[in-house]
N, C-alpha and C positions, 0 to 999 in steps of 0.2 A: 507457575512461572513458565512461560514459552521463550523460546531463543528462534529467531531466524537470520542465516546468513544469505549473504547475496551482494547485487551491486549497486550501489547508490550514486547518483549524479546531481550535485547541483548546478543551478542558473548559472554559476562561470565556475567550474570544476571538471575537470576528468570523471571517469567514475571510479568508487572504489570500494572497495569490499569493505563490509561492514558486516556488526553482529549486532542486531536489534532483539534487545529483553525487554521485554513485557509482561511486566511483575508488582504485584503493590500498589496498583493505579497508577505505575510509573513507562515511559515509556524511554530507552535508556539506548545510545547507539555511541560503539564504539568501534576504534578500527586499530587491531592489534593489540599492543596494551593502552593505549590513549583513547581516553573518555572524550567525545567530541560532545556532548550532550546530553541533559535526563529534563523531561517531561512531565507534565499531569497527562494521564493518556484523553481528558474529555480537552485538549487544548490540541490535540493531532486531529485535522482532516483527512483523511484518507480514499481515495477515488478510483476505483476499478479502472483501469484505461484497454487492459488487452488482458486476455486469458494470461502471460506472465509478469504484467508490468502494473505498477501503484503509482499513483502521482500523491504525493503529499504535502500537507503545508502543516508546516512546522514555523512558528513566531510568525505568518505573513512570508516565508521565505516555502517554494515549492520546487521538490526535489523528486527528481522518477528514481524507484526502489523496485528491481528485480531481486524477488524472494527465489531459494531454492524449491522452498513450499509456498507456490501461490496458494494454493486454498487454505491450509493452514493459517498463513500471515494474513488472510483474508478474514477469514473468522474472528483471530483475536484480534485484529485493530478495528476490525466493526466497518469493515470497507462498505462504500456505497457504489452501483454501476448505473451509469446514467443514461436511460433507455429516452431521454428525449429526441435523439435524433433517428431523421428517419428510416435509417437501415439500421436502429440499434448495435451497441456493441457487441460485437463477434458476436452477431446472428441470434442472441437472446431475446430482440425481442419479436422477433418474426418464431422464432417457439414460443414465445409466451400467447402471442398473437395466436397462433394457429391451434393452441391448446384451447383458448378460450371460446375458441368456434367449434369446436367440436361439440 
């Protein structure tokens, strides 16, 4: 079971703190005592955007998730960072690039 706290923003919402478990193949986000949502975690997308920010899609609906532990929240939701563009994100892949020439 991993727990990570941080601040969640949806498409017309303020942001707000939230506590995301990920537990049981379930992916479970609440705020306070109120359950706003539980998941199968292979129905979450999840997308590197910045060294602290996740862009997510949950139902078709996509929400930025600043973790207290980015690398953490990274690992267990199975994030992906999208090195197509071409200054890659925060300079990953101009190191990956420069590793592979060596």
């Amino acid at each position: 079971m991993a727990q990570f706290t941080g601040r969640l923003r949806g498409p017309n919402s303020d942001p707000s703190r939230v506590l995301i478990d990920i537990s049981d193949e379930r992916f479970s986000v609440s705020t306070g005592r109120v359950q706003i949502g539980s998941w199968e975690i292979q129905k979450i997308s999840a997308e590197r955007t910045s060294i602290f920010r996740f862009e997510l899609n949950i139902d078709g609906n996509r929400y930025d998730f600043n973790p207290e532990d980015p690398s953490a929240f990274s690992e267990a939701v199975g994030a992906v960072i999208d090195l197509t563009e071409s200054k890659g994100r925060f300079g990953l892949k101009a190191r990956i690039e420069r590793t592979a020439d060596a």
